[in-house]
N, C-alpha and C positions, 0 to 999 in steps of 0.2 A: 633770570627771566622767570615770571610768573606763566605757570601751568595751569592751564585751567579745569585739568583733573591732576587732582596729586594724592596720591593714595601713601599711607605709609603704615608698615608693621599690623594692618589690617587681618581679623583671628576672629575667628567666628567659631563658640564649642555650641554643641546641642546635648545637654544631659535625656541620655536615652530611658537611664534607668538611675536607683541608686547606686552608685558609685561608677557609673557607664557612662563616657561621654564620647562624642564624634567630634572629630575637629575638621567641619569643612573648609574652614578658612587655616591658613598657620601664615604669619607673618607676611601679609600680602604688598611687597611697596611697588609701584609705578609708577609713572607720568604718563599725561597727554599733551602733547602740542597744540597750541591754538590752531584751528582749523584745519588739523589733520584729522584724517576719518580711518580710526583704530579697531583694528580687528582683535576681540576679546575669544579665543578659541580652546575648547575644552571638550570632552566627550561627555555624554549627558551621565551628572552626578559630580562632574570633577568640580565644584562651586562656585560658574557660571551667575547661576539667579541670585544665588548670596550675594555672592557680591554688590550685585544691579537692587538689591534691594535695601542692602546699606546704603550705598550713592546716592539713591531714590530717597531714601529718607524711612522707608518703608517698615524698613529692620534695624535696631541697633547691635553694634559689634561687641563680642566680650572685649576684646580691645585694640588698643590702634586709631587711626582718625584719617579722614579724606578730609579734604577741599574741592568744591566745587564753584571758580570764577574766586578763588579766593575765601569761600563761606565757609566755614568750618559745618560738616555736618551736623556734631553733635549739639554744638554752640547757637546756630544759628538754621536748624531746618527748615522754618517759614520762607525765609530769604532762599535757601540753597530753590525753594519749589517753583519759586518767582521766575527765576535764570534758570531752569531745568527744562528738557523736553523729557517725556518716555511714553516708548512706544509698548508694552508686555505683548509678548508673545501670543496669548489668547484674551483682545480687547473684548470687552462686556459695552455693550451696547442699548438702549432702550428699542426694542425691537418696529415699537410702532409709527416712530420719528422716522423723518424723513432725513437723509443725510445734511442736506444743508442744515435743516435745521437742530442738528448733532452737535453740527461746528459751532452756530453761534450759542447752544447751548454751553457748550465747552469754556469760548470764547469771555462768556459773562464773567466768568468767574476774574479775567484778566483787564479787562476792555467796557465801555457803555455800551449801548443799547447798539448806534449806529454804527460806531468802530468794529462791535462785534460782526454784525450785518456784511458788512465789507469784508471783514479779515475772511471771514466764511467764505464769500464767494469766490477770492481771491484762492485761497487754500485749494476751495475745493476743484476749480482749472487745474492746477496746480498737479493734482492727484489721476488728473485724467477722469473725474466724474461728474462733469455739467450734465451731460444728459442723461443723469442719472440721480441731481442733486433732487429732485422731488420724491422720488421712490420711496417709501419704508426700506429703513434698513433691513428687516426681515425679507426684505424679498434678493439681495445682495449674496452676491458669490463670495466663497471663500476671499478671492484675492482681492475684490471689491473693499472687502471690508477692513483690508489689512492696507488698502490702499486710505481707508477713511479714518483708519488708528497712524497712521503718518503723519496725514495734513490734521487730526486732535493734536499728537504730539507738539507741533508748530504754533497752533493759536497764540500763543503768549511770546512771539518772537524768541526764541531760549537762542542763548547763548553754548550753551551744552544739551545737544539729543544723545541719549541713550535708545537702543535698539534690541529688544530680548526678541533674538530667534525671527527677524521682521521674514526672512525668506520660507520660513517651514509651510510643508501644505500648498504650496506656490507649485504651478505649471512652468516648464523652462519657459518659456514666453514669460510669466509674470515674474518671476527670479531676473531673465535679463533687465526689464523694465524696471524693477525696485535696483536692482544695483545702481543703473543710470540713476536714477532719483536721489540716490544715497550719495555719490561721485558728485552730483550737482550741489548737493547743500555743504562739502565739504568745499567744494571752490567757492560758495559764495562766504566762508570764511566759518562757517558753524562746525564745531569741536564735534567727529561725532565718532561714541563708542558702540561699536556692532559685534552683538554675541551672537555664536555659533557656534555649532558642534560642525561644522561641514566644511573643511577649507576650501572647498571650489568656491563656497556663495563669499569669501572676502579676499581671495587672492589676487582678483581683478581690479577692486574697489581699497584696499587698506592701502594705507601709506606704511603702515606697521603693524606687526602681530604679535599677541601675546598669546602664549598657549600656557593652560594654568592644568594641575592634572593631579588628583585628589587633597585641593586649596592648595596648592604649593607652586609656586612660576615656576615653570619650567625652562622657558626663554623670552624675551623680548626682541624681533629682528625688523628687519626689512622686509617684503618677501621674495624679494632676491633673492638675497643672502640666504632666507630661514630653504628657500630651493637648493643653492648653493652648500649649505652642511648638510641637508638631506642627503644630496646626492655625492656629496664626498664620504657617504655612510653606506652607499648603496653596490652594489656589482655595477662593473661596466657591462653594457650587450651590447654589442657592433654587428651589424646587419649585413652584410656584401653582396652584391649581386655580377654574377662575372656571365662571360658568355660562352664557355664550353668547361667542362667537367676537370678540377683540380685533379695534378698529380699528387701523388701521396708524399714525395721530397715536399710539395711545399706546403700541406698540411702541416710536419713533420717541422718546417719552417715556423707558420705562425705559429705551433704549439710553445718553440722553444724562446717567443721575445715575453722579456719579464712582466708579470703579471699574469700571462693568460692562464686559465687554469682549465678551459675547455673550449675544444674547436671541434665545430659537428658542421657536415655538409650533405647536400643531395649533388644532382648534376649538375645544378645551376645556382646554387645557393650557399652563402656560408655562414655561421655564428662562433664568432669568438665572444666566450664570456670569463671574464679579467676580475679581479680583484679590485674593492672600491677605490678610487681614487689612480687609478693606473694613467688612465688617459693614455690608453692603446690605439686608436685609431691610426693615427698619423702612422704610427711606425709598423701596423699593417696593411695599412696601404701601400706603403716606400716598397715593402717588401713580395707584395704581390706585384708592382709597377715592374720592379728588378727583375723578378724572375719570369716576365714576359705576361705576365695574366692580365684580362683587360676587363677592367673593373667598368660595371654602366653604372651602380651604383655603391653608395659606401654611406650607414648611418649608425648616430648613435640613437641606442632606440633608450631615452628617459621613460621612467615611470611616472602615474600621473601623480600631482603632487600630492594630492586627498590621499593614495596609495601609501607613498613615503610618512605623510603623517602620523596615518594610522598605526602603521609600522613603530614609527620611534615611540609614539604612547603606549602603544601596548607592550613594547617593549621594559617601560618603566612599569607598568604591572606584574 
Protein backbone atom coordinates (compact mmCIF):
# COMPACT_ATOMS: atom_id res chain seq x y z
CA UNK A 1 0.00 0.00 0.00
CA UNK A 2 1.33 3.30 -0.99
CA UNK A 3 1.91 5.98 1.94
CA UNK A 4 1.43 9.20 1.16
CA UNK A 5 4.09 10.35 3.70
CA UNK A 6 6.87 7.89 3.76
CA UNK A 7 9.96 8.97 5.47
CA UNK A 8 13.02 6.75 5.76
CA UNK A 9 16.61 6.89 7.57
CA UNK A 10 15.82 10.77 7.51
CA UNK A 11 19.49 12.65 9.39
CA UNK A 12 19.75 15.97 9.54
CA UNK A 13 23.67 17.21 11.06
CA UNK A 14 24.28 20.97 11.55
CA UNK A 15 28.17 21.72 11.63
CA UNK A 16 28.32 24.01 14.63
CA UNK A 17 31.94 24.66 14.50
CA UNK A 18 35.09 22.99 13.11
CA UNK A 19 35.01 19.72 13.85
CA UNK A 20 31.41 20.32 16.05
CA UNK A 21 28.37 18.91 14.61
CA UNK A 22 24.65 18.44 16.15
CA UNK A 23 22.62 15.77 14.88
CA UNK A 24 18.92 17.03 15.09
CA UNK A 25 17.80 14.41 12.88
CA UNK A 26 19.32 10.59 13.30
CA UNK A 27 17.78 7.92 11.15
CA UNK A 28 14.13 9.15 11.02
CA UNK A 29 11.75 6.45 9.17
CA UNK A 30 7.78 6.62 9.36
CA UNK A 31 4.69 6.46 7.44
CA UNK A 32 1.38 8.13 7.04
CA UNK A 33 -1.87 6.72 6.08
CA UNK A 34 -3.97 8.16 3.44
CA UNK A 35 -6.33 10.48 5.15
CA UNK A 36 -5.25 9.94 8.47
CA UNK A 37 -4.52 13.07 10.62
CA UNK A 38 -0.97 12.43 12.47
CA UNK A 39 0.07 13.73 15.31
CA UNK A 40 3.96 14.75 15.04
CA UNK A 41 4.99 15.40 18.88
CA UNK A 42 8.24 16.45 20.36
CA UNK A 43 9.32 19.26 23.03
CA UNK A 44 10.59 22.29 21.55
CA UNK A 45 14.13 21.54 20.05
CA UNK A 46 13.66 17.76 19.79
CA UNK A 47 13.63 18.32 15.54
CA UNK A 48 10.04 18.92 14.96
CA UNK A 49 10.74 21.94 12.27
CA UNK A 50 13.41 19.93 10.71
CA UNK A 51 11.83 17.76 9.78
CA UNK A 52 8.57 19.76 8.30
CA UNK A 53 11.05 21.61 6.48
CA UNK A 54 12.78 18.65 4.79
CA UNK A 55 9.10 17.35 3.80
CA UNK A 56 8.41 21.00 2.67
CA UNK A 57 11.17 21.08 0.50
CA UNK A 58 12.55 23.78 2.45
CA UNK A 59 15.66 22.12 3.94
CA UNK A 60 17.67 19.37 2.46
CA UNK A 61 18.75 16.28 4.65
CA UNK A 62 22.38 15.09 5.15
CA UNK A 63 20.73 11.87 4.36
CA UNK A 64 17.85 9.60 4.09
CA UNK A 65 14.66 10.44 1.56
CA UNK A 66 10.89 11.03 2.04
CA UNK A 67 8.12 10.76 -0.36
CA UNK A 68 5.32 12.89 -0.55
CA UNK A 69 2.09 11.18 -2.67
CA UNK A 70 4.71 9.20 -4.08
CA UNK A 71 7.43 12.32 -5.13
CA UNK A 72 10.65 11.83 -4.01
CA UNK A 73 11.58 14.92 -2.31
CA UNK A 74 14.88 15.16 -3.36
CA UNK A 75 14.25 14.09 -7.02
CA UNK A 76 11.27 15.88 -7.61
CA UNK A 77 10.50 19.15 -5.28
CA UNK A 78 8.52 21.19 -7.78
CA UNK A 79 6.02 18.43 -7.95
CA UNK A 80 6.16 17.35 -4.09
CA UNK A 81 4.96 21.61 -3.67
CA UNK A 82 2.04 21.02 -6.27
CA UNK A 83 0.48 18.06 -3.81
CA UNK A 84 1.64 19.81 -0.55
CA UNK A 85 -0.20 22.06 1.90
CA UNK A 86 1.84 23.95 4.87
CA UNK A 87 0.62 25.74 7.31
CA UNK A 88 4.27 27.45 9.52
CA UNK A 89 3.84 28.25 12.62
CA UNK A 90 4.45 32.09 12.39
CA UNK A 91 2.67 32.86 8.67
CA UNK A 92 4.04 36.19 7.14
CA UNK A 93 1.37 38.09 5.55
CA UNK A 94 1.35 41.36 3.35
CA UNK A 95 -0.17 43.54 6.08
CA UNK A 96 -2.14 45.95 3.82
CA UNK A 97 -4.15 43.20 1.77
CA UNK A 98 -7.23 42.35 2.63
CA UNK A 99 -7.78 38.64 3.46
CA UNK A 100 -9.72 37.70 0.65
CA UNK A 101 -7.62 39.14 -1.29
CA UNK A 102 -4.57 36.98 0.44
CA UNK A 103 -6.30 33.88 -0.77
CA UNK A 104 -6.56 34.56 -4.27
CA UNK A 105 -3.16 36.10 -4.16
CA UNK A 106 -2.01 32.71 -2.92
CA UNK A 107 -4.33 30.99 -5.16
CA UNK A 108 -2.66 32.42 -8.61
CA UNK A 109 0.19 30.78 -8.05
CA UNK A 110 -2.04 27.36 -8.58
CA UNK A 111 -5.36 28.36 -10.36
CA UNK A 112 -6.57 31.40 -13.23
CA UNK A 113 -7.75 34.43 -12.45
CA UNK A 114 -11.51 33.21 -11.92
CA UNK A 115 -10.71 29.72 -10.23
CA UNK A 116 -8.56 31.69 -8.10
CA UNK A 117 -11.51 34.19 -7.16
CA UNK A 118 -13.86 31.35 -6.24
CA UNK A 119 -11.37 28.97 -4.44
CA UNK A 120 -10.74 32.27 -2.14
CA UNK A 121 -14.10 32.83 -1.30
CA UNK A 122 -14.78 29.29 -0.83
CA UNK A 123 -11.75 28.97 1.58
CA UNK A 124 -12.33 31.75 3.21
CA UNK A 125 -16.37 30.53 4.61
CA UNK A 126 -14.52 27.81 5.23
CA UNK A 127 -12.19 29.43 7.89
CA UNK A 128 -15.03 31.14 9.64
CA UNK A 129 -13.87 34.79 8.01
CA UNK A 130 -16.51 36.22 5.43
CA UNK A 131 -17.17 38.99 7.48
CA UNK A 132 -14.03 39.73 7.70
CA UNK A 133 -12.80 38.83 4.20
CA UNK A 134 -12.40 42.79 3.33
CA UNK A 135 -10.50 43.79 6.30
CA UNK A 136 -6.53 44.38 5.97
CA UNK A 137 -4.81 41.70 7.42
CA UNK A 138 -3.01 44.08 9.79
CA UNK A 139 -6.02 44.72 11.59
CA UNK A 140 -6.58 40.64 12.29
CA UNK A 141 -6.33 38.89 15.60
CA UNK A 142 -3.88 36.50 16.39
CA UNK A 143 -6.19 33.49 15.85
CA UNK A 144 -7.71 35.24 12.81
CA UNK A 145 -4.73 35.09 11.04
CA UNK A 146 -3.89 31.53 11.80
CA UNK A 147 -7.21 30.83 10.70
CA UNK A 148 -6.25 32.67 7.12
CA UNK A 149 -2.64 30.49 7.06
CA UNK A 150 -5.06 27.39 7.03
CA UNK A 151 -7.44 28.20 4.28
CA UNK A 152 -3.54 29.77 2.32
CA UNK A 153 -2.41 26.15 3.15
CA UNK A 154 -5.68 24.73 1.06
CA UNK A 155 -5.60 26.91 -2.12
CA UNK A 156 -3.93 24.37 -4.29
CA UNK A 157 -6.38 21.45 -3.27
CA UNK A 158 -3.06 19.36 -1.45
CA UNK A 159 -3.29 16.08 -1.25
CA UNK A 160 -0.95 16.23 1.97
CA UNK A 161 -1.30 19.35 4.74
CA UNK A 162 1.38 19.71 6.89
CA UNK A 163 0.68 21.74 10.18
CA UNK A 164 3.95 23.48 12.25
CA UNK A 165 2.42 24.47 15.71
CA UNK A 166 -1.21 25.51 13.94
CA UNK A 167 -2.56 25.77 17.80
CA UNK A 168 0.25 27.92 19.58
CA UNK A 169 -0.91 31.47 20.87
CA UNK A 170 -4.65 30.19 20.36
CA UNK A 171 -7.37 30.93 23.22
CA UNK A 172 -9.15 27.49 24.25
CA UNK A 173 -12.08 28.71 22.18
CA UNK A 174 -9.69 28.92 19.10
CA UNK A 175 -7.64 25.62 19.90
CA UNK A 176 -11.22 23.86 20.14
CA UNK A 177 -12.40 25.46 16.84
CA UNK A 178 -8.92 24.62 14.75
CA UNK A 179 -8.98 21.06 16.19
CA UNK A 180 -12.57 20.67 14.55
CA UNK A 181 -11.29 22.14 11.34
CA UNK A 182 -8.21 19.87 11.49
CA UNK A 183 -10.68 16.49 12.28
CA UNK A 184 -12.85 17.72 9.23
CA UNK A 185 -10.21 17.83 6.58
CA UNK A 186 -8.97 14.40 7.74
CA UNK A 187 -12.41 12.85 7.06
CA UNK A 188 -12.75 14.57 3.83
CA UNK A 189 -9.81 12.17 3.03
CA UNK A 190 -6.57 14.83 3.21
CA UNK A 191 -3.22 13.19 4.78
CA UNK A 192 -2.68 15.54 7.49
CA UNK A 193 0.52 15.87 9.67
CA UNK A 194 0.07 18.04 12.90
CA UNK A 195 3.21 19.18 14.90
CA UNK A 196 3.29 19.87 18.39
CA UNK A 197 4.91 20.23 21.44
CA UNK A 198 1.61 19.91 23.54
CA UNK A 199 -0.19 16.55 23.63
CA UNK A 200 -3.74 18.03 24.75
CA UNK A 201 -3.89 20.18 21.20
CA UNK A 202 -3.57 16.27 19.15
CA UNK A 203 -4.94 13.74 21.36
CA UNK A 204 -8.50 14.61 20.48
CA UNK A 205 -7.85 14.98 16.87
CA UNK A 206 -4.82 12.29 15.68
CA UNK A 207 -5.47 8.98 14.58
CA UNK A 208 -1.80 8.37 15.66
CA UNK A 209 1.20 9.89 17.33
CA UNK A 210 4.60 10.09 17.00
CA UNK A 211 6.77 11.45 19.64
CA UNK A 212 10.32 12.19 18.30
CA UNK A 213 12.79 13.60 21.29
CA UNK A 214 16.29 14.89 20.44
CA UNK A 215 15.64 13.65 16.21
CA UNK A 216 15.35 10.19 17.46
CA UNK A 217 11.52 8.28 17.42
CA UNK A 218 10.73 7.53 20.40
CA UNK A 219 7.26 5.65 19.49
CA UNK A 220 4.75 5.58 17.00
CA UNK A 221 1.15 4.50 18.71
CA UNK A 222 -2.57 5.04 18.67
CA UNK A 223 -3.47 7.35 21.29
CA UNK A 224 -5.13 4.80 23.17
CA UNK A 225 -2.54 2.77 23.33
CA UNK A 226 0.41 5.73 23.64
CA UNK A 227 -2.57 6.40 27.19
CA UNK A 228 -2.41 2.84 27.79
CA UNK A 229 1.76 2.31 28.23
CA UNK A 230 1.73 5.62 29.83
CA UNK A 231 -0.25 4.56 32.34
CA UNK A 232 0.86 1.06 32.69
CA UNK A 233 4.23 3.24 33.74
CA UNK A 234 2.40 5.24 36.15
CA UNK A 235 1.25 4.56 40.24
CA UNK A 236 -2.09 3.48 40.63
CA UNK A 237 -4.27 6.27 42.99
CA UNK A 238 -7.72 4.92 43.87
CA UNK A 239 -9.82 7.54 45.57
CA UNK A 240 -12.82 6.02 48.08
CA UNK A 241 -15.26 7.83 49.66
CA UNK A 242 -17.12 5.64 52.59
CA UNK A 243 -19.68 7.11 54.95
CA UNK A 244 -18.18 6.78 58.62
CA UNK A 245 -14.56 6.77 59.73
CA UNK A 246 -12.46 3.22 58.88
CA UNK A 247 -11.18 0.85 61.61
CA UNK A 248 -7.72 0.54 61.73
CA UNK A 249 -8.04 -3.79 61.13
CA UNK A 250 -9.23 -2.56 57.81
CA UNK A 251 -6.70 -0.14 56.89
CA UNK A 252 -4.36 -2.68 58.07
CA UNK A 253 -6.52 -4.82 55.51
CA UNK A 254 -6.11 -2.72 52.41
CA UNK A 255 -2.47 -2.10 53.15
CA UNK A 256 -1.76 -5.91 52.97
CA UNK A 257 -3.45 -6.68 48.99
CA UNK A 258 -0.49 -6.82 46.70
CA UNK A 259 0.65 -3.77 45.11
CA UNK A 260 -0.48 -1.21 47.56
CA UNK A 261 2.29 0.59 48.78
CA UNK A 262 0.27 3.48 50.67
CA UNK A 263 -2.98 3.78 52.34
CA UNK A 264 -3.80 7.48 54.08
CA UNK A 265 -7.18 8.30 55.37
CA UNK A 266 -9.30 11.21 57.15
CA UNK A 267 -12.96 10.46 58.50
CA UNK A 268 -14.46 10.03 55.40
CA UNK A 269 -11.94 9.50 52.88
CA UNK A 270 -9.40 7.03 51.55
CA UNK A 271 -6.22 6.89 49.11
CA UNK A 272 -4.63 3.84 48.22
CA UNK A 273 -1.60 4.36 46.06
CA UNK A 274 -0.35 0.97 44.39
CA UNK A 275 2.40 0.31 42.24
CA UNK A 276 2.12 0.77 38.18
CA UNK A 277 0.13 -1.61 36.70
CA UNK A 278 -1.55 -3.29 39.94
CA UNK A 279 -4.93 -2.60 38.99
CA UNK A 280 -6.03 -2.53 42.76
CA UNK A 281 -9.42 -1.19 42.65
CA UNK A 282 -11.52 -4.12 42.22
CA UNK A 283 -9.92 -5.99 45.05
CA UNK A 284 -10.37 -2.87 47.33
CA UNK A 285 -13.33 -2.67 46.89
CA UNK A 286 -14.34 -6.61 47.48
CA UNK A 287 -12.56 -6.05 50.45
CA UNK A 288 -14.02 -3.05 51.98
CA UNK A 289 -17.72 -4.51 50.72
CA UNK A 290 -16.53 -7.70 53.04
CA UNK A 291 -15.76 -6.06 56.00
CA UNK A 292 -19.07 -4.23 56.07
CA UNK A 293 -17.87 -0.48 54.84
CA UNK A 294 -20.14 1.20 52.60
CA UNK A 295 -18.46 2.72 49.80
CA UNK A 296 -20.60 6.03 48.05
CA UNK A 297 -17.79 6.29 45.98
CA UNK A 298 -14.63 4.40 44.45
CA UNK A 299 -12.27 6.03 41.62
CA UNK A 300 -9.40 5.66 39.68
CA UNK A 301 -7.99 8.93 39.63
CA UNK A 302 -5.58 8.95 35.88
CA UNK A 303 -3.14 11.67 35.23
CA UNK A 304 -3.67 13.96 32.64
CA UNK A 305 -2.11 12.60 29.54
CA UNK A 306 0.03 15.98 28.60
CA UNK A 307 1.32 15.06 32.46
CA UNK A 308 2.30 11.26 31.59
CA UNK A 309 4.09 12.64 28.56
CA UNK A 310 6.09 15.02 29.86
CA UNK A 311 7.08 12.66 32.28
CA UNK A 312 8.25 9.81 29.94
CA UNK A 313 10.45 12.67 27.75
CA UNK A 314 11.90 14.04 30.41
CA UNK A 315 12.63 10.93 31.57
CA UNK A 316 14.70 10.17 28.44
CA UNK A 317 16.66 13.34 29.22
Amino acid sequence: MSHPIRVEGLTKDYHISRGVQFNALKDLDFTVKRGEVFGFLGLNGAGKTTTLKILTTVMEATSGNAWISQKNIKEEPMEVRKILGFMPENPGFYPTMSGLATLEYFARFYHDKKTSKEKATTLIEKVGLTAFAQRNVETYSHGMKKRLALAASLVNDPEVLILDEPTSGLDPRGINQFKMMIRALGDMGITVMFSSHALADVEEVCDRVLIINKGRLVTIQRVEELRDSFISKTKEKVVIRVDSPLEDSVIQLLKGISGVEEVSCDQKSIVVIASAGSRVAPEVNFNLAARGVRVLELKTETPPLEKLFLEAVEGLN
